[in-house]
TIRO-2110 file (N, C-alpha, C; in Angstrom, 1 decimal):
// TIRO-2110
0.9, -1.2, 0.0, N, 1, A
0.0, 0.0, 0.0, CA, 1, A
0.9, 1.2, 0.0, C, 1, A
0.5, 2.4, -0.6, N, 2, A
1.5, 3.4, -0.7, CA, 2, A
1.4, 4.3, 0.7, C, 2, A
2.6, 5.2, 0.9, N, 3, A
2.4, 5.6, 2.2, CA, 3, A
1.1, 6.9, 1.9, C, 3, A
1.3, 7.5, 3.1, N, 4, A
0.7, 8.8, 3.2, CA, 4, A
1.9, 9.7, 3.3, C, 4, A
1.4, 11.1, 2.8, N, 5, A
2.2, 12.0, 2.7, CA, 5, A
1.8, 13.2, 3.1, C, 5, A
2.6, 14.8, 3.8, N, 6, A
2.4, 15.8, 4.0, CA, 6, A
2.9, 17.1, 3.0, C, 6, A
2.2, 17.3, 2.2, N, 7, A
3.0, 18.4, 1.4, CA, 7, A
3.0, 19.7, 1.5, C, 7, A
3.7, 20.7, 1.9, N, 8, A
3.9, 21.7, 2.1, CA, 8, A
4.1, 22.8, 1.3, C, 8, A
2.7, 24.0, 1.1, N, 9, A
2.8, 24.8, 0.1, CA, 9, A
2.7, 26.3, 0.8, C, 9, A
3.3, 27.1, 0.0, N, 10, A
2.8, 28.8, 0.7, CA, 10, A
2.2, 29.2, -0.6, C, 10, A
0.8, 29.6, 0.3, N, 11, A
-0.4, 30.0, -0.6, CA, 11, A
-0.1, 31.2, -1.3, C, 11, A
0.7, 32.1, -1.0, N, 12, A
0.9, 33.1, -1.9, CA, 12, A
2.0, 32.7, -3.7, C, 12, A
2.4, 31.7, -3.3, N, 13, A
2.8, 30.9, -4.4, CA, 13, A
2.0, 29.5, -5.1, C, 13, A
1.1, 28.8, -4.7, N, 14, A
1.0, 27.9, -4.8, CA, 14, A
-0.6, 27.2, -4.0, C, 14, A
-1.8, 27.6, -3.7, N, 15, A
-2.5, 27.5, -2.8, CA, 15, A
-3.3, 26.3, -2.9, C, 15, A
-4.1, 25.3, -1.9, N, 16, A
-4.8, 24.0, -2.2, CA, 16, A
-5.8, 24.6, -3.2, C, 16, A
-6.3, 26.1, -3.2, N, 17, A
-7.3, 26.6, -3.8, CA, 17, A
-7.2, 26.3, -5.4, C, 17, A
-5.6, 26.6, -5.3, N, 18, A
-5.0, 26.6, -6.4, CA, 18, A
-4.8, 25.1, -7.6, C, 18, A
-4.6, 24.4, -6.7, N, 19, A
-4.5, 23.2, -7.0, CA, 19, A
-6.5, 22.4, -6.9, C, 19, A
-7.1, 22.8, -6.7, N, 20, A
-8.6, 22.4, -6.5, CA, 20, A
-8.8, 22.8, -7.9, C, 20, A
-8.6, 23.9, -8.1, N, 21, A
-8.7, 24.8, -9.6, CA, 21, A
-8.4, 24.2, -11.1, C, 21, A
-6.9, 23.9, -10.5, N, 22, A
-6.0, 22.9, -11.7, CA, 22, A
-6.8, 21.8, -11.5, C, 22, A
-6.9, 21.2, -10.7, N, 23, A
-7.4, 19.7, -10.3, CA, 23, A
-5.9, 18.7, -10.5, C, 23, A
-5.2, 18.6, -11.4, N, 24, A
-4.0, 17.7, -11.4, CA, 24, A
-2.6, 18.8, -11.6, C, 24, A
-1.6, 18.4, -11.0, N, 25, A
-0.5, 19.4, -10.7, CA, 25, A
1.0, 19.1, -10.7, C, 25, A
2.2, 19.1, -11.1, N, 26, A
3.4, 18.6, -11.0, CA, 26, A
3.8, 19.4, -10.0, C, 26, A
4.2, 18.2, -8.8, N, 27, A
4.6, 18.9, -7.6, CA, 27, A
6.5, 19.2, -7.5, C, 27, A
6.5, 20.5, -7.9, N, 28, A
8.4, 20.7, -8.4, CA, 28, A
8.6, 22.0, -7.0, C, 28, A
9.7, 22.0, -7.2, N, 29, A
10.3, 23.3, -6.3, CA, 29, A
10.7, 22.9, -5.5, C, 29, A
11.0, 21.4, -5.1, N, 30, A
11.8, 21.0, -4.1, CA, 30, A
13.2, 20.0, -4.3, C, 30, A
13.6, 21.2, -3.3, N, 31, A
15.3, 21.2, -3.3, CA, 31, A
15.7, 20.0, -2.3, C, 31, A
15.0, 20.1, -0.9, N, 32, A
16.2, 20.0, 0.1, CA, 32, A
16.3, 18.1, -0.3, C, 32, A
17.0, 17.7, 0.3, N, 33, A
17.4, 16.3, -0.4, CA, 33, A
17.0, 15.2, 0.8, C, 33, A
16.1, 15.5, 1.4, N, 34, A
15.5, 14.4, 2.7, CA, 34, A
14.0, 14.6, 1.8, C, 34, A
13.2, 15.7, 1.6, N, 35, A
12.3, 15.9, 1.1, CA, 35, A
12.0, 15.4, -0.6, C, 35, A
13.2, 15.6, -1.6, N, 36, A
13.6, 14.5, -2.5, CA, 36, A
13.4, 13.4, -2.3, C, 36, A
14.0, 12.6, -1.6, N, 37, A
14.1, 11.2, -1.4, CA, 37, A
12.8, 10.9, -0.9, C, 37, A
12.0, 11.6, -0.1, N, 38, A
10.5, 11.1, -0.2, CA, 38, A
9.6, 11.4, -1.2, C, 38, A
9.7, 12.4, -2.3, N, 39, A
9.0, 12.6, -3.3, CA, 39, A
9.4, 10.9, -4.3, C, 39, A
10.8, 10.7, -4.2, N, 40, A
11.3, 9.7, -5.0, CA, 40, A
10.3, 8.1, -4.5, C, 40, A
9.8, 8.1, -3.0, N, 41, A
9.5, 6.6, -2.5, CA, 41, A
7.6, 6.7, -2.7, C, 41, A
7.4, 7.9, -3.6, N, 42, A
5.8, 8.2, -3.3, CA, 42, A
5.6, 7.3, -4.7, C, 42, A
4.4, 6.7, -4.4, N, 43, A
4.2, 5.5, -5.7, CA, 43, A
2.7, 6.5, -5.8, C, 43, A
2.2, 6.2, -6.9, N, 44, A
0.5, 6.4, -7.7, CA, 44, A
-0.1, 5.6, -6.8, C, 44, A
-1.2, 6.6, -6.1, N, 45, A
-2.2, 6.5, -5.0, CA, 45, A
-2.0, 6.8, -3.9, C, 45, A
-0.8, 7.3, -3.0, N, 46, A
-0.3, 7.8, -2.3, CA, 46, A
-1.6, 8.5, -1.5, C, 46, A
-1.8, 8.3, -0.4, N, 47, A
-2.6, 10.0, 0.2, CA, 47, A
-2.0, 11.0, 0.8, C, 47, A
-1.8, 12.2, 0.2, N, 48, A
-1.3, 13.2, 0.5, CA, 48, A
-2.8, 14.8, 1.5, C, 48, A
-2.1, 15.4, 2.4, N, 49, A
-2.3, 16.3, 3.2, CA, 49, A
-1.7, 17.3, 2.4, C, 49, A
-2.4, 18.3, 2.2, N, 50, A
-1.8, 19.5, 1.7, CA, 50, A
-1.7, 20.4, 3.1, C, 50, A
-0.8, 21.3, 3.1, N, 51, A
-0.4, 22.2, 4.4, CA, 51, A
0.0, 23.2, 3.8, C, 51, A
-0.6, 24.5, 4.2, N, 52, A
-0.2, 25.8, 3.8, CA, 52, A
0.7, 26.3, 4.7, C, 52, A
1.3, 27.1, 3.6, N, 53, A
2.3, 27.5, 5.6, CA, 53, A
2.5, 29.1, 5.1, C, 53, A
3.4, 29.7, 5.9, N, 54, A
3.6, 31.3, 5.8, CA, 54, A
2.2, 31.6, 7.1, C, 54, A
1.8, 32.7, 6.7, N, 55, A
0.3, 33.0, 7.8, CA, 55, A
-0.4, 31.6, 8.4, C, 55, A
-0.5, 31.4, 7.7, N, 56, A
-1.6, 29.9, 7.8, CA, 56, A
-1.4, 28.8, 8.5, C, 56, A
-0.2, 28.5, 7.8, N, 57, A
0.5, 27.3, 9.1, CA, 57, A
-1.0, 26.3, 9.5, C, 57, A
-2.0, 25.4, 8.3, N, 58, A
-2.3, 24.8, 8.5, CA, 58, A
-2.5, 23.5, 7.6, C, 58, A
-3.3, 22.5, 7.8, N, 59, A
-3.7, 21.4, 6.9, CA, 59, A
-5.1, 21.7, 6.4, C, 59, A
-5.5, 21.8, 5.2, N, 60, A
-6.3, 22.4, 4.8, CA, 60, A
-6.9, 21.6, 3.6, C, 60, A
-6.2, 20.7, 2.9, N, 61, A
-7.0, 19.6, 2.1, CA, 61, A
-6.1, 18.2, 2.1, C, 61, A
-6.7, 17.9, 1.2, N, 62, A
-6.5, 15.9, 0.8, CA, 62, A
-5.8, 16.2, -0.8, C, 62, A
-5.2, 15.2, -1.1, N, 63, A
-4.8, 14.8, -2.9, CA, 63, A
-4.3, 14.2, -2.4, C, 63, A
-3.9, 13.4, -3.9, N, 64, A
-3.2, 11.7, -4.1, CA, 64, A
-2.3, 12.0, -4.9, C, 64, A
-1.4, 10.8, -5.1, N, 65, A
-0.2, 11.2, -6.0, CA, 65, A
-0.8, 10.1, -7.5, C, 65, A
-1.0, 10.7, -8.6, N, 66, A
-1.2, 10.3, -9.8, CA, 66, A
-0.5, 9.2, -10.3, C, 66, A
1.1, 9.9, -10.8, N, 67, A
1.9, 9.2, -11.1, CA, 67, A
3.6, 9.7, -10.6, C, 67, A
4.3, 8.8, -10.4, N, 68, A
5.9, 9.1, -10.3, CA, 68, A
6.8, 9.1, -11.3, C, 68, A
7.5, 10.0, -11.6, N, 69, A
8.3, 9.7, -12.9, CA, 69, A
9.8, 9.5, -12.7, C, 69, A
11.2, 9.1, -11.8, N, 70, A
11.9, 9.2, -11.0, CA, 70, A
13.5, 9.2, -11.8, C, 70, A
12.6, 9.8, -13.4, N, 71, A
14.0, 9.9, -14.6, CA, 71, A
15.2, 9.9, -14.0, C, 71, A
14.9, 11.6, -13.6, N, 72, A
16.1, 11.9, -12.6, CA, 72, A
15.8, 12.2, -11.1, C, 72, A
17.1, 11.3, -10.9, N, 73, A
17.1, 11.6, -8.8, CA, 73, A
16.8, 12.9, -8.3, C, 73, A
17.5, 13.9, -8.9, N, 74, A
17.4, 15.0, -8.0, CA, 74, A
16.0, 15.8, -8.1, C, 74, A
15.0, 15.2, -9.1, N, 75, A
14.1, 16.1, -9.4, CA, 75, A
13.2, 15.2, -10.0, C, 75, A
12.1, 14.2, -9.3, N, 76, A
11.5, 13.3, -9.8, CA, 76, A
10.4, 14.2, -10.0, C, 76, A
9.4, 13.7, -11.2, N, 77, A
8.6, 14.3, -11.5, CA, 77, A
7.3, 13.5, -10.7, C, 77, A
6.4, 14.2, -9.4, N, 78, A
5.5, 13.8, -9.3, CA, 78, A
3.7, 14.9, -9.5, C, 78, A
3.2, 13.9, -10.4, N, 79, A
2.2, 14.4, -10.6, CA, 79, A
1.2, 14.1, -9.6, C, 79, A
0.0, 15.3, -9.0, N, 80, A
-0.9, 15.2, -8.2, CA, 80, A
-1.8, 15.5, -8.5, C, 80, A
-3.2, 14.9, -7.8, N, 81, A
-4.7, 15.1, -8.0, CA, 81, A
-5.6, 15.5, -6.6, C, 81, A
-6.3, 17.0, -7.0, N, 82, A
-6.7, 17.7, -5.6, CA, 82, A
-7.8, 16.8, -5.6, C, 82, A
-7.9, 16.5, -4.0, N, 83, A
-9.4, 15.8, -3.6, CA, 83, A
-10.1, 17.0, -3.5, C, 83, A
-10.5, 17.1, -1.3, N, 84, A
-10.8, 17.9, -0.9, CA, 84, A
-10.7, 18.7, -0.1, C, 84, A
-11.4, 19.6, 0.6, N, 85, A
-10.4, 20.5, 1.5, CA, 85, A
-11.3, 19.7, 2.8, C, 85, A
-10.3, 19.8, 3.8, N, 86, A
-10.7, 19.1, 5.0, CA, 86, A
-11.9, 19.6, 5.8, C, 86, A
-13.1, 18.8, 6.2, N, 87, A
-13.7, 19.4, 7.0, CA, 87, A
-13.8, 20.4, 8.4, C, 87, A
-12.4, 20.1, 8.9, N, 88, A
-11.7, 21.0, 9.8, CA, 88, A
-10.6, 21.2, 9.6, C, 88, A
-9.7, 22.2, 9.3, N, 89, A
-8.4, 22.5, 9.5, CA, 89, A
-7.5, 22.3, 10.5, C, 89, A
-6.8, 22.1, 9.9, N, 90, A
-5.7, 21.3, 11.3, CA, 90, A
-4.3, 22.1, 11.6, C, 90, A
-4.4, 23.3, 12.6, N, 91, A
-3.1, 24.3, 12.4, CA, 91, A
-1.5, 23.5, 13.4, C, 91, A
-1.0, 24.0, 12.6, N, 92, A
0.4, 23.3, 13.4, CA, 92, A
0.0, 23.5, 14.8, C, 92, A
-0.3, 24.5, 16.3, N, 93, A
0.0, 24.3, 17.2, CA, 93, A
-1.2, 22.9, 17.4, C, 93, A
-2.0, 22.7, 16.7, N, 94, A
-2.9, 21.9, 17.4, CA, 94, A
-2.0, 20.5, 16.9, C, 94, A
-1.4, 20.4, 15.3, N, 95, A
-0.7, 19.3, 15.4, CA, 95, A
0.9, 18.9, 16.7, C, 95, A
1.8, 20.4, 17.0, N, 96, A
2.6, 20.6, 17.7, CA, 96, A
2.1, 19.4, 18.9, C, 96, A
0.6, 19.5, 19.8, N, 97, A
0.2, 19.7, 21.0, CA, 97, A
-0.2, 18.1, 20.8, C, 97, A
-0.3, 17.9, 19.9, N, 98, A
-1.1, 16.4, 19.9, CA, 98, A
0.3, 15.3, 19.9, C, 98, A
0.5, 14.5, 21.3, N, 99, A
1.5, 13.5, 21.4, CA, 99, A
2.0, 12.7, 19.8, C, 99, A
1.3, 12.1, 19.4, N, 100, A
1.2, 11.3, 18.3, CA, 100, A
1.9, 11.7, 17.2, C, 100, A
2.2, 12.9, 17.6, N, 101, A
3.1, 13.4, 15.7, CA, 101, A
4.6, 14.2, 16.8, C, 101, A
4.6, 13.4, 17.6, N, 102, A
6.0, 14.5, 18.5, CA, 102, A
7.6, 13.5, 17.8, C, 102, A
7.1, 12.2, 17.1, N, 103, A
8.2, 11.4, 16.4, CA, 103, A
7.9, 12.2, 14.8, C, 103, A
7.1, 13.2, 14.6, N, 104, A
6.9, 13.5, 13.3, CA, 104, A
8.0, 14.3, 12.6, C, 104, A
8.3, 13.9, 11.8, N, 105, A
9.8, 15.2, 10.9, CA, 105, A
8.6, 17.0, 10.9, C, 105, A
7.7, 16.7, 10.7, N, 106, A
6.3, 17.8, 10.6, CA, 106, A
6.8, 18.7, 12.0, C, 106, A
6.9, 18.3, 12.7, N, 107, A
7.4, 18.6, 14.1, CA, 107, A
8.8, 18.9, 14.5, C, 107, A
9.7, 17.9, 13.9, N, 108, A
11.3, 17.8, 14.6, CA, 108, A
11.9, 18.5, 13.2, C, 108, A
11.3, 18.3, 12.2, N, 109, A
12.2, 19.4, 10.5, CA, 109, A
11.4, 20.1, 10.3, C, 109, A
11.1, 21.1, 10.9, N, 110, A
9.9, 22.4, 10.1, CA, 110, A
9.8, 22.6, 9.1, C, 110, A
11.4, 22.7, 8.8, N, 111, A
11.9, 23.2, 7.2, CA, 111, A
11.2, 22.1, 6.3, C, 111, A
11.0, 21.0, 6.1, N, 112, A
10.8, 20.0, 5.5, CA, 112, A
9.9, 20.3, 4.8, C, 112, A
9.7, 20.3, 3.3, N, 113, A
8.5, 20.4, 2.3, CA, 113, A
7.8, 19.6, 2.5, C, 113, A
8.4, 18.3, 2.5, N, 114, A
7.5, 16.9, 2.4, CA, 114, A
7.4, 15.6, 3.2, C, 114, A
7.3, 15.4, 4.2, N, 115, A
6.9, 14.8, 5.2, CA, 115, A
6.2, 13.9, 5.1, C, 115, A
7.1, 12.7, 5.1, N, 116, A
5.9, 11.2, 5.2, CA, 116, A
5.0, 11.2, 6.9, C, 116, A
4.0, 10.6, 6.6, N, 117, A
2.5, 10.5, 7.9, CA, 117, A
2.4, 9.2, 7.7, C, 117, A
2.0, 8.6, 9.0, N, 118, A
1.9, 7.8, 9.6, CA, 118, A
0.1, 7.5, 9.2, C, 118, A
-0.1, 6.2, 9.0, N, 119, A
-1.5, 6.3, 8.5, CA, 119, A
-2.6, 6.7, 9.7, C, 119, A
-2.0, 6.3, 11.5, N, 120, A
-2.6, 7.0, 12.0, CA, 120, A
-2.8, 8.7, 11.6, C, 120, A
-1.9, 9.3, 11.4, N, 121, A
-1.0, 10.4, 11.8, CA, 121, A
-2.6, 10.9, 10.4, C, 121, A
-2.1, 10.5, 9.0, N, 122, A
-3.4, 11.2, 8.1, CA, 122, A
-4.8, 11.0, 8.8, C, 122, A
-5.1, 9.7, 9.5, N, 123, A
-6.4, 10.2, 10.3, CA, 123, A
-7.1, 11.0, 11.3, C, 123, A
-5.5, 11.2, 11.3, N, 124, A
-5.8, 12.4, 12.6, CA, 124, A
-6.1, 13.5, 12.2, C, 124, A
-5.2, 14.1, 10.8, N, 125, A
-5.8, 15.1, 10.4, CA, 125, A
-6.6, 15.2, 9.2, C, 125, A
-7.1, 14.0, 8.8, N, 126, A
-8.5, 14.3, 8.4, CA, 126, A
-9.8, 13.8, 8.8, C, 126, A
-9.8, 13.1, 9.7, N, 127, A
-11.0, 13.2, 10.6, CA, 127, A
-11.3, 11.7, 9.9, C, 127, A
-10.7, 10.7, 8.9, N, 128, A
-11.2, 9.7, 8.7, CA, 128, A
-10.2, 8.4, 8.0, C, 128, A
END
């Protein structure tokens, strides 16, 4: 089964709105090379959390990963498909406060674009 994932966008560049809009999206702009290597292990069907950050600093929809294209290492091409936006939003201090994500990179690498979840860990923030 493929994992679950946390992807990390700033709405003024890039917004779930944004991606609801497009409906499917090439998720590019990531550099750092821990957040690479998990774009690289994301297979087609993945569930992904989208997280805005800047002001917002929350979880705010659902999407899946389409397809992987892993030509090249340093810049795999993954394509994504927006679900929906979450019934309740889920802001970092409420993820911070919640025991269950305190082994989270989400928590211990702020910096981190992309963040693998724990299949608890997506139910927690989306309610199912």
């Amino acid at each position: 089964m493929p994992g679950d994932y946390l992807l990390k966008t700033e709405p003024s560049e890039y917004s779930f709105a944004d991606l609801q809009r497009d409906g499917v999206t090439v998720w590019d702009g990531v550099t750092n090379p821990a957040a690479v290597k998990h774009l690289r292990e994301m297979q087609p069907g993945a569930r992904l959390i989208i997280y805005e950050t800047g002001d917002h600093k929350s979880a705010v929809g659902t999407a899946s990963v389409v397809s992987v294209e892993p030509a090249d290492p340093k810049k795999p091409v993954v394509k994504i498909k927006a679900a929906k936006s979450l019934a309740q939003e889920v802001s970092l201090a409420q993820i911070k406060a919640d025991p269950r994500f305190a082994d989270s990179p989400l928590v211990r690498q702020g910096r981190l674009s992309v963040v693998p979840l724990t299949a608890a860990q997506y139910k927690i923030l989306t309610g199912y």
